[in-house]
N, CA, C and O atoms as CSV, one atom per row, in Angstrom:
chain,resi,resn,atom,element,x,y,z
A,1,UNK,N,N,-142.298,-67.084,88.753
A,1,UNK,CA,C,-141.944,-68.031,89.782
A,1,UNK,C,C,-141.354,-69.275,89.119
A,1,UNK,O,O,-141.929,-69.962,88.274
A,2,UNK,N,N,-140.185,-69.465,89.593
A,2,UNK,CA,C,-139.665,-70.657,88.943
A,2,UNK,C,C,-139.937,-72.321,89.804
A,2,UNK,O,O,-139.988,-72.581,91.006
A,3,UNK,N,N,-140.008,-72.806,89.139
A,3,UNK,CA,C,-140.950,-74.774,89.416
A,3,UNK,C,C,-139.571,-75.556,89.791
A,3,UNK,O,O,-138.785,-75.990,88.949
A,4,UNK,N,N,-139.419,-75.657,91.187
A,4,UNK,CA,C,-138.431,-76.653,91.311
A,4,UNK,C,C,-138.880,-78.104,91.686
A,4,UNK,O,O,-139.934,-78.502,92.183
A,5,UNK,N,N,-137.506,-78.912,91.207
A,5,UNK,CA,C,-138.178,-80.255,91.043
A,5,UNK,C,C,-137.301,-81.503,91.850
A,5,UNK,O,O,-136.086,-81.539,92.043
A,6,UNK,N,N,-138.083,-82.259,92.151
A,6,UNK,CA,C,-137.405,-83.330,93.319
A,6,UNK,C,C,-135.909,-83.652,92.876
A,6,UNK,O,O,-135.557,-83.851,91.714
A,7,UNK,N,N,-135.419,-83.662,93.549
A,7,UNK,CA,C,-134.101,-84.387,93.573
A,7,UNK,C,C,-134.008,-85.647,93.680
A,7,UNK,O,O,-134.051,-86.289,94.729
A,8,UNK,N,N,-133.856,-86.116,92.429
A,8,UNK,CA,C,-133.812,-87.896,92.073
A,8,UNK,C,C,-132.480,-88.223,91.678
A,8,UNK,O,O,-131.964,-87.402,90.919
A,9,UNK,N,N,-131.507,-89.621,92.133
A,9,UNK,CA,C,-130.299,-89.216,92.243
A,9,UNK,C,C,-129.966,-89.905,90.840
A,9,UNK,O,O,-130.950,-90.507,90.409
A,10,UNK,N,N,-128.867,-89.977,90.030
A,10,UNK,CA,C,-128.581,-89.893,88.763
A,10,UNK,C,C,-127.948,-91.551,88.715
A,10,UNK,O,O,-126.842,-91.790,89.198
A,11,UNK,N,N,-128.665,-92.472,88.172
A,11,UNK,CA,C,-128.799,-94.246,87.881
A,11,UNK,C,C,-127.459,-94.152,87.224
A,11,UNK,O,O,-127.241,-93.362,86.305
A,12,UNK,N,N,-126.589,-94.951,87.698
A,12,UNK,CA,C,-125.168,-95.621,87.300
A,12,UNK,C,C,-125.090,-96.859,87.732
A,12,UNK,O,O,-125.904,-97.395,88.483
A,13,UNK,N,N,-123.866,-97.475,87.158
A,13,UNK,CA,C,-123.336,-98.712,87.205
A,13,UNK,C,C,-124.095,-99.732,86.221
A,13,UNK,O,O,-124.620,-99.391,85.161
A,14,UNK,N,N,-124.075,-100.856,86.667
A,14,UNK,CA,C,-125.188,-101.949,86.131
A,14,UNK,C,C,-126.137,-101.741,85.237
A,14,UNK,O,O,-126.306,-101.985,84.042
A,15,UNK,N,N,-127.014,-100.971,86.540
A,15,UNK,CA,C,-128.581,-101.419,86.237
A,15,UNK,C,C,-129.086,-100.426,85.761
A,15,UNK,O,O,-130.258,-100.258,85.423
A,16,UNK,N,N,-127.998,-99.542,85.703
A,16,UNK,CA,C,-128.353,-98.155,84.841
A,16,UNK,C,C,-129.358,-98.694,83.389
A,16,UNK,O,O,-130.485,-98.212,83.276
A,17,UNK,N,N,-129.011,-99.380,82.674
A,17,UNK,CA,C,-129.262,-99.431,81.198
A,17,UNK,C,C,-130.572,-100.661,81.193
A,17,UNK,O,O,-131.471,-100.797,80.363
A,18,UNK,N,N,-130.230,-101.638,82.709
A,18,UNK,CA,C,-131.173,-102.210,82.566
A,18,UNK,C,C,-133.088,-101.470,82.850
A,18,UNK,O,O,-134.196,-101.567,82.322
A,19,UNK,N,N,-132.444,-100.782,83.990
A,19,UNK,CA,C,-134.020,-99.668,84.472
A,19,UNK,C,C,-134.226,-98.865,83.109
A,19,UNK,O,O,-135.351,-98.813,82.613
A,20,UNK,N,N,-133.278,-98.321,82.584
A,20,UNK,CA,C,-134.085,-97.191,81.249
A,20,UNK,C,C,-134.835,-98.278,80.524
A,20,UNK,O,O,-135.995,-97.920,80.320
A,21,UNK,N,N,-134.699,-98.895,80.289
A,21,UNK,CA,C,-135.201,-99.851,79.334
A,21,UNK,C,C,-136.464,-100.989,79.512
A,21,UNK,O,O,-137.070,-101.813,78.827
A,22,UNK,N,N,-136.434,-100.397,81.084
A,22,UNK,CA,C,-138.069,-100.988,81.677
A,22,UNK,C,C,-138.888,-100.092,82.406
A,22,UNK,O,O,-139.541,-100.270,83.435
A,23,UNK,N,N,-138.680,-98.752,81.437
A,23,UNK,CA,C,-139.160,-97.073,82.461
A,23,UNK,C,C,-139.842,-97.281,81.629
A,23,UNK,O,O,-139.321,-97.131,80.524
A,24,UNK,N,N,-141.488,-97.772,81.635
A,24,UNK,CA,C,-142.377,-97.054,80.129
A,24,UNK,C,C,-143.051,-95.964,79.915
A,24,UNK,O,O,-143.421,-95.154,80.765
A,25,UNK,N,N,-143.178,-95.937,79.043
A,25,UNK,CA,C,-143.389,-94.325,77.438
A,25,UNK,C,C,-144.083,-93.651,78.469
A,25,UNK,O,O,-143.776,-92.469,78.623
A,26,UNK,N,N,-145.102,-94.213,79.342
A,26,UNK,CA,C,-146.032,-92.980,79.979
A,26,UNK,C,C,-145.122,-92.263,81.519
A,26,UNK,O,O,-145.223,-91.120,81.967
A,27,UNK,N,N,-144.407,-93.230,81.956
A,27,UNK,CA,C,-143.067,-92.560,82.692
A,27,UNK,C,C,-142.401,-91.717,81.762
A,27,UNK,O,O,-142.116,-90.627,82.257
A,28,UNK,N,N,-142.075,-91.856,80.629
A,28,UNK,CA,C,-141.015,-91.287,80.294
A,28,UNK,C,C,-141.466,-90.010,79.738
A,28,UNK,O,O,-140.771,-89.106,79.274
A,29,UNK,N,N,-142.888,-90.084,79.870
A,29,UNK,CA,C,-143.697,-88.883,79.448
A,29,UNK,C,C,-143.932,-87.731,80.499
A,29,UNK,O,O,-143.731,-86.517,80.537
A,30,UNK,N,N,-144.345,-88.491,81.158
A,30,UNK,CA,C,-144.860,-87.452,82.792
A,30,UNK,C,C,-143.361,-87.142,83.149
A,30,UNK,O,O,-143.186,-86.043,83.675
A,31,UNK,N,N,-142.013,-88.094,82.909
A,31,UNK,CA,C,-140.460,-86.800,83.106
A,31,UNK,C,C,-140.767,-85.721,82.668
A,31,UNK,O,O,-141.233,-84.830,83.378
A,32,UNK,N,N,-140.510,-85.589,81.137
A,32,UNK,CA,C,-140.566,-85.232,80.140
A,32,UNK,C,C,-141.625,-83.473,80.774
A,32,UNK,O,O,-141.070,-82.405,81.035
A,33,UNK,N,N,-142.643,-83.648,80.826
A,33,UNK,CA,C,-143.388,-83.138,81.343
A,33,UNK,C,C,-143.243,-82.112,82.499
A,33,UNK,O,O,-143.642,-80.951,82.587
A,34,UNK,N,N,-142.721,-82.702,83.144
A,34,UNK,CA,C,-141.868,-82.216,84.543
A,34,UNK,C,C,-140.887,-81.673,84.662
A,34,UNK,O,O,-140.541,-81.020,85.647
A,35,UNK,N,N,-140.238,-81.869,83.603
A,35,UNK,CA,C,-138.743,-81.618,83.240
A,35,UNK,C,C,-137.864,-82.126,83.885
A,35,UNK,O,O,-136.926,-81.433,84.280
A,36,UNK,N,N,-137.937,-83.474,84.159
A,36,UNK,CA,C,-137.089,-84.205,84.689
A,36,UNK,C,C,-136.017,-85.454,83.785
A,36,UNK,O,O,-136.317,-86.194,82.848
A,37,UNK,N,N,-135.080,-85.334,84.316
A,37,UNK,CA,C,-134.283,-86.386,82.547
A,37,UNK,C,C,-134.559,-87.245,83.755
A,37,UNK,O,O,-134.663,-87.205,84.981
A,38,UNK,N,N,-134.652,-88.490,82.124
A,38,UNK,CA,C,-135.428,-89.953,82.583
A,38,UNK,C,C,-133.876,-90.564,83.345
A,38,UNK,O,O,-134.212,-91.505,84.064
A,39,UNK,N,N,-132.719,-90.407,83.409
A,39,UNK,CA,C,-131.708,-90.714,84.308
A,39,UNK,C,C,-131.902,-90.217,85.638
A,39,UNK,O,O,-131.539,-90.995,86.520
A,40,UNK,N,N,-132.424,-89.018,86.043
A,40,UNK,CA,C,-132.767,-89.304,87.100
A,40,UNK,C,C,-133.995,-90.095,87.348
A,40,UNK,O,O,-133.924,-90.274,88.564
A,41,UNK,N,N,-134.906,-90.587,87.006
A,41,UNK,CA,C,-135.935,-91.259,87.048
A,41,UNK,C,C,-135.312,-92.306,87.441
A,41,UNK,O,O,-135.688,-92.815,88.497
A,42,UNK,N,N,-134.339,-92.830,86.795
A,42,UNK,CA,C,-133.520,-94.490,86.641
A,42,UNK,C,C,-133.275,-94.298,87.905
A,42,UNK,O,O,-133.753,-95.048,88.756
A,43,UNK,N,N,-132.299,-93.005,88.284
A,43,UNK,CA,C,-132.029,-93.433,89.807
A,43,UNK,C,C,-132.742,-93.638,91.042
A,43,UNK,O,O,-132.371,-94.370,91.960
A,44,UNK,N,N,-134.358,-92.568,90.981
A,44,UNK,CA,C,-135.056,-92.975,91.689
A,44,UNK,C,C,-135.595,-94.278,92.140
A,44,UNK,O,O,-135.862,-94.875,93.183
A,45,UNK,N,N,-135.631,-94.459,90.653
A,45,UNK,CA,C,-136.461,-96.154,90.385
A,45,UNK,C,C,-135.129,-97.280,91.057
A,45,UNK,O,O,-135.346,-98.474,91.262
A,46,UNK,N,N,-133.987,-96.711,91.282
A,46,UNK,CA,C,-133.217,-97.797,91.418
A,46,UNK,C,C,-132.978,-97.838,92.997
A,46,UNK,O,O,-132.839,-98.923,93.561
A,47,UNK,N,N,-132.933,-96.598,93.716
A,47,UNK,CA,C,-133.234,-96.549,95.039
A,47,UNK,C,C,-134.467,-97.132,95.660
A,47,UNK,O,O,-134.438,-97.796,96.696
A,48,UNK,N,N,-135.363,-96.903,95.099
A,48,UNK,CA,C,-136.754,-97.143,95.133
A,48,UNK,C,C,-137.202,-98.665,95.398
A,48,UNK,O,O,-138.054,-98.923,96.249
A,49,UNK,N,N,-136.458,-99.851,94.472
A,49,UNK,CA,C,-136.307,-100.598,94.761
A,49,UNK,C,C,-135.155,-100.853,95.672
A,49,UNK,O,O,-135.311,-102.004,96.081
A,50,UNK,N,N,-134.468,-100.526,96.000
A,50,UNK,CA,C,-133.320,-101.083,97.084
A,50,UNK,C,C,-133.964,-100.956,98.594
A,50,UNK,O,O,-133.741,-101.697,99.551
A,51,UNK,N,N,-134.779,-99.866,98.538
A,51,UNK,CA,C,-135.668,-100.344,99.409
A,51,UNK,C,C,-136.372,-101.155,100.087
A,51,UNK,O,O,-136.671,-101.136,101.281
A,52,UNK,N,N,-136.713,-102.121,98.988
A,52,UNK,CA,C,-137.459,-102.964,99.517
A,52,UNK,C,C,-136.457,-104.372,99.065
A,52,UNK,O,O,-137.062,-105.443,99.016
A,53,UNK,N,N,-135.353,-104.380,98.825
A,53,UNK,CA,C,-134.251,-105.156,97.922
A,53,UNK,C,C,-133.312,-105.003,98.505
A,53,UNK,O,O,-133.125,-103.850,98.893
A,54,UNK,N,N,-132.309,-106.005,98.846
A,54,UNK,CA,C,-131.155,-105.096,98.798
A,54,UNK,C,C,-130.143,-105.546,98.248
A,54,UNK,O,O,-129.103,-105.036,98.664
A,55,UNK,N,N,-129.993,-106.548,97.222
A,55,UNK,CA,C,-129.307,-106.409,96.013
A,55,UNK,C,C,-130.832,-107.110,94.889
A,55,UNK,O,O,-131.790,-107.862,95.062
A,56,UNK,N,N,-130.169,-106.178,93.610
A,56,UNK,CA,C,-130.983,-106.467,92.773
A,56,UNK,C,C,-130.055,-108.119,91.977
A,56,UNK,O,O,-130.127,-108.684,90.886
A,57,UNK,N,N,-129.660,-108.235,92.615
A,57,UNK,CA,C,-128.400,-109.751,91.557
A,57,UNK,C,C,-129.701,-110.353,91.493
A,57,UNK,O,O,-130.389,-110.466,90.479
A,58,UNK,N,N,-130.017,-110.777,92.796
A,58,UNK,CA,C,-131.147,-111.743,92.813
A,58,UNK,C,C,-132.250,-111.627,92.070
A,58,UNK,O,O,-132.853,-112.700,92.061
A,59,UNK,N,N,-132.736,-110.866,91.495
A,59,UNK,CA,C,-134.286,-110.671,91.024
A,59,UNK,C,C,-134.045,-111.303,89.970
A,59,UNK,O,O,-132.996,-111.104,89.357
A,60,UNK,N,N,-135.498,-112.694,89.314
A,60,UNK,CA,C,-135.525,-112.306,87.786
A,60,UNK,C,C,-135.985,-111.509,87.353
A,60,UNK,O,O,-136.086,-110.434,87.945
A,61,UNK,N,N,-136.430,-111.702,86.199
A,61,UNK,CA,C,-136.240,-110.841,85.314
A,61,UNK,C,C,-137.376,-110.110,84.821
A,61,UNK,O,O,-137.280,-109.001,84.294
A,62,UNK,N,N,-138.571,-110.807,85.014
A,62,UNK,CA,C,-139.660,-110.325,85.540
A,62,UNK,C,C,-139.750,-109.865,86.845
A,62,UNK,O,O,-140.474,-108.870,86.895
A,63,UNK,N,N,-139.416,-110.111,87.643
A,63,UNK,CA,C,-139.525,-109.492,89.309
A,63,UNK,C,C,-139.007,-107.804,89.336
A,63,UNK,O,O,-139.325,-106.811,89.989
A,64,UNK,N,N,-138.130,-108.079,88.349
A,64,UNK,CA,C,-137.510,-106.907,87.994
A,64,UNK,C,C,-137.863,-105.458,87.557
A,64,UNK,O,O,-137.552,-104.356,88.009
A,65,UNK,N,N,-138.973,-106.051,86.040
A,65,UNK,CA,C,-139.881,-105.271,85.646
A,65,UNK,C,C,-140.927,-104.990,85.910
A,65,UNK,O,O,-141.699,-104.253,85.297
A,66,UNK,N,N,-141.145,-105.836,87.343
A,66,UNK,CA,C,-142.372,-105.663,88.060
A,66,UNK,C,C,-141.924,-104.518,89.155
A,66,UNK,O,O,-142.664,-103.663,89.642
A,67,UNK,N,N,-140.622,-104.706,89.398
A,67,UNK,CA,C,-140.609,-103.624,90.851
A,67,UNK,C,C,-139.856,-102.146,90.206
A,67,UNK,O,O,-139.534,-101.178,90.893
A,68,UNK,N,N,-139.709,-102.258,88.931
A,68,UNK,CA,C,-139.548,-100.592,87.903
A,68,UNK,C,C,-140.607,-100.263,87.839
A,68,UNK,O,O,-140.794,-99.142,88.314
A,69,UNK,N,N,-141.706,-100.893,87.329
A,69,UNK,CA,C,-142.900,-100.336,86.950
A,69,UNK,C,C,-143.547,-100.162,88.626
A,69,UNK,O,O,-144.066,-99.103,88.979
A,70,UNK,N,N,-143.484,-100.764,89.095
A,70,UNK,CA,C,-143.937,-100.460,90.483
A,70,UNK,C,C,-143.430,-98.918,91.019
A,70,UNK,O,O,-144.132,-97.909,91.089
A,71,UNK,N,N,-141.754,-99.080,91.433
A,71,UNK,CA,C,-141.125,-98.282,91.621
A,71,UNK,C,C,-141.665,-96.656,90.672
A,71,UNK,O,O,-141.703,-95.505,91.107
A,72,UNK,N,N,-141.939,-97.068,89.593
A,72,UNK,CA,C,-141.951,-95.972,88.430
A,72,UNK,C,C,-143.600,-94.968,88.828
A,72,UNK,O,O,-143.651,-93.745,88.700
A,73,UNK,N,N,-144.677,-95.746,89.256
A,73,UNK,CA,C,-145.771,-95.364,89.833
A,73,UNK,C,C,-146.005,-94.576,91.479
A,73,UNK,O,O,-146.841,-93.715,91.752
A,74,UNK,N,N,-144.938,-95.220,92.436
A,74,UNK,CA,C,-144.579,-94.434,93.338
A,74,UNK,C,C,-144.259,-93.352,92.912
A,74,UNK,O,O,-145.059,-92.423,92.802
A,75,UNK,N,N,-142.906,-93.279,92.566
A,75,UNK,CA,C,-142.135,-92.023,92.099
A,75,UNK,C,C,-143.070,-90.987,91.900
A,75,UNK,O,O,-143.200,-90.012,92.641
A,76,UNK,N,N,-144.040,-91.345,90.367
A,76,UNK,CA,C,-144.666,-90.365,90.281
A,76,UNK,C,C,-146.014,-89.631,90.826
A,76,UNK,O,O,-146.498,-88.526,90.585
A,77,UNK,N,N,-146.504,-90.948,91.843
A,77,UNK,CA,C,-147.621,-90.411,92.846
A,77,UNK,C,C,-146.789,-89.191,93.960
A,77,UNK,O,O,-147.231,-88.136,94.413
A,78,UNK,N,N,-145.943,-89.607,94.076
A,78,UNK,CA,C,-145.488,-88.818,94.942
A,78,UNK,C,C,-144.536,-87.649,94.648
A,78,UNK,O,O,-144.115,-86.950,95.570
A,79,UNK,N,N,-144.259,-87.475,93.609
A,79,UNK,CA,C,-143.939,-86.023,92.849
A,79,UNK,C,C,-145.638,-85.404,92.603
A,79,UNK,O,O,-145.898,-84.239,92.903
A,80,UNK,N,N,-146.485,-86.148,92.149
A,80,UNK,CA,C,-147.491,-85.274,92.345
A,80,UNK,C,C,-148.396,-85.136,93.350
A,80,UNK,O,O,-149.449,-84.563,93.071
A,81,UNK,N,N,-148.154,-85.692,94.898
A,81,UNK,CA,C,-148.708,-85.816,95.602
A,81,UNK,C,C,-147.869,-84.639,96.437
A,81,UNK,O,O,-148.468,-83.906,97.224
A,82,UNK,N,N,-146.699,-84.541,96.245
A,82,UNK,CA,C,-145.968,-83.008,97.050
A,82,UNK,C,C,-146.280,-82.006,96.095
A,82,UNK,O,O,-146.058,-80.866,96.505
A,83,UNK,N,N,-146.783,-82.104,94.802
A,83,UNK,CA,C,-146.858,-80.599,94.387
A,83,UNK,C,C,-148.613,-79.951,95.143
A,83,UNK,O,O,-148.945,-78.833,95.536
A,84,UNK,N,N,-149.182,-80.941,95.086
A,84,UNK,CA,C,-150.910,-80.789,95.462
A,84,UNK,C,C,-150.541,-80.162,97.069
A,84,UNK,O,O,-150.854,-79.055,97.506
A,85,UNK,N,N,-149.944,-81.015,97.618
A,85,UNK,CA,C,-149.677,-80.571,99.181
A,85,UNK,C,C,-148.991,-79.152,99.182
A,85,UNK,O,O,-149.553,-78.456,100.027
A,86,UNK,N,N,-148.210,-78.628,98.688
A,86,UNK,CA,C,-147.547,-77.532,97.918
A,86,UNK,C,C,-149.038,-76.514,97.809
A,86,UNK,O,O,-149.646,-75.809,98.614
A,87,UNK,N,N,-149.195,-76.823,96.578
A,87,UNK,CA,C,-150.394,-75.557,96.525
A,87,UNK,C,C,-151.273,-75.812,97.635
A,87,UNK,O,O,-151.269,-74.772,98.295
A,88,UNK,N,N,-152.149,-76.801,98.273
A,88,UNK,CA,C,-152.613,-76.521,99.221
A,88,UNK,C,C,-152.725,-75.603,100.322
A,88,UNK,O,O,-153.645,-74.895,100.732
A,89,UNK,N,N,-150.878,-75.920,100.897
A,89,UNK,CA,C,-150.378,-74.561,101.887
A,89,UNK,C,C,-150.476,-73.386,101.162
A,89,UNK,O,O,-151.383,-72.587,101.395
A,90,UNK,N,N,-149.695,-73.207,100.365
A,90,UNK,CA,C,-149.579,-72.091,99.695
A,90,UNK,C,C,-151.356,-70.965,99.590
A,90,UNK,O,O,-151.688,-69.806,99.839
A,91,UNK,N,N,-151.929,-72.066,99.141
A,91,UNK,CA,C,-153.474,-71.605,98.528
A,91,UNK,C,C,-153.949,-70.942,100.508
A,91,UNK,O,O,-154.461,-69.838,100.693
A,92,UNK,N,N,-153.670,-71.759,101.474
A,92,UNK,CA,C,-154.368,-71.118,103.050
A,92,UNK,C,C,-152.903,-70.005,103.381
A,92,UNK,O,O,-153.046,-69.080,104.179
A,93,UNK,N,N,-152.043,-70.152,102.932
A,93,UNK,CA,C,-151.431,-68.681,103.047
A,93,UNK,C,C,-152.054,-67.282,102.285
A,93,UNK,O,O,-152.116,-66.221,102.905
A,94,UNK,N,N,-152.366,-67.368,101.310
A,94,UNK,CA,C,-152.992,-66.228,100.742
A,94,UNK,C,C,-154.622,-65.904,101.094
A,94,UNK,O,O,-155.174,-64.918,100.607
């Protein structure tokens, strides 16, 4: 059975280089893990905040690395919060 994996959209422009660079080691681990490249991570993380943003011009620079690392903890509650829900069904189908 092959493991498919969220569709996170691929970080360009700007803030591309600024988000990789405030994704930390234990994000970049649990990708890694998942098999997810940390560019899509960037893009999640960059949607993720636009969410609640809607231009990043404004943020400093701390606000910044507060709403990646924020952003970066969603992301991954909720990649592992659909795989649990996943086996769940799966587990009352059989």
């Amino acid at each position: 059975m092959t493991k498919t994996q969220p569709k996170l959209p691929v970080a360009t422009g700007m803030y591309k280089d600024i988000i990789l660079r405030n994704i930390p080691p234990s994000m970049r681990s649990f990708a890694a893990e998942q098999n997810v490249a940390i560019e899509h991570v960037a893009g999640g993380v960059e949607h993720w905040i636009r969410l609640e943003h809607r231009t990043l011009d404004r943020l400093t620079a701390r606000k910044f690395r507060s709403e990646t690392l924020l952003a970066c903890q969603c992301i991954r509650e909720a990649m592992t919060s659909d795989r649990q829900t996943l086996a769940q069904h799966l587990a009352q189908c059989f």
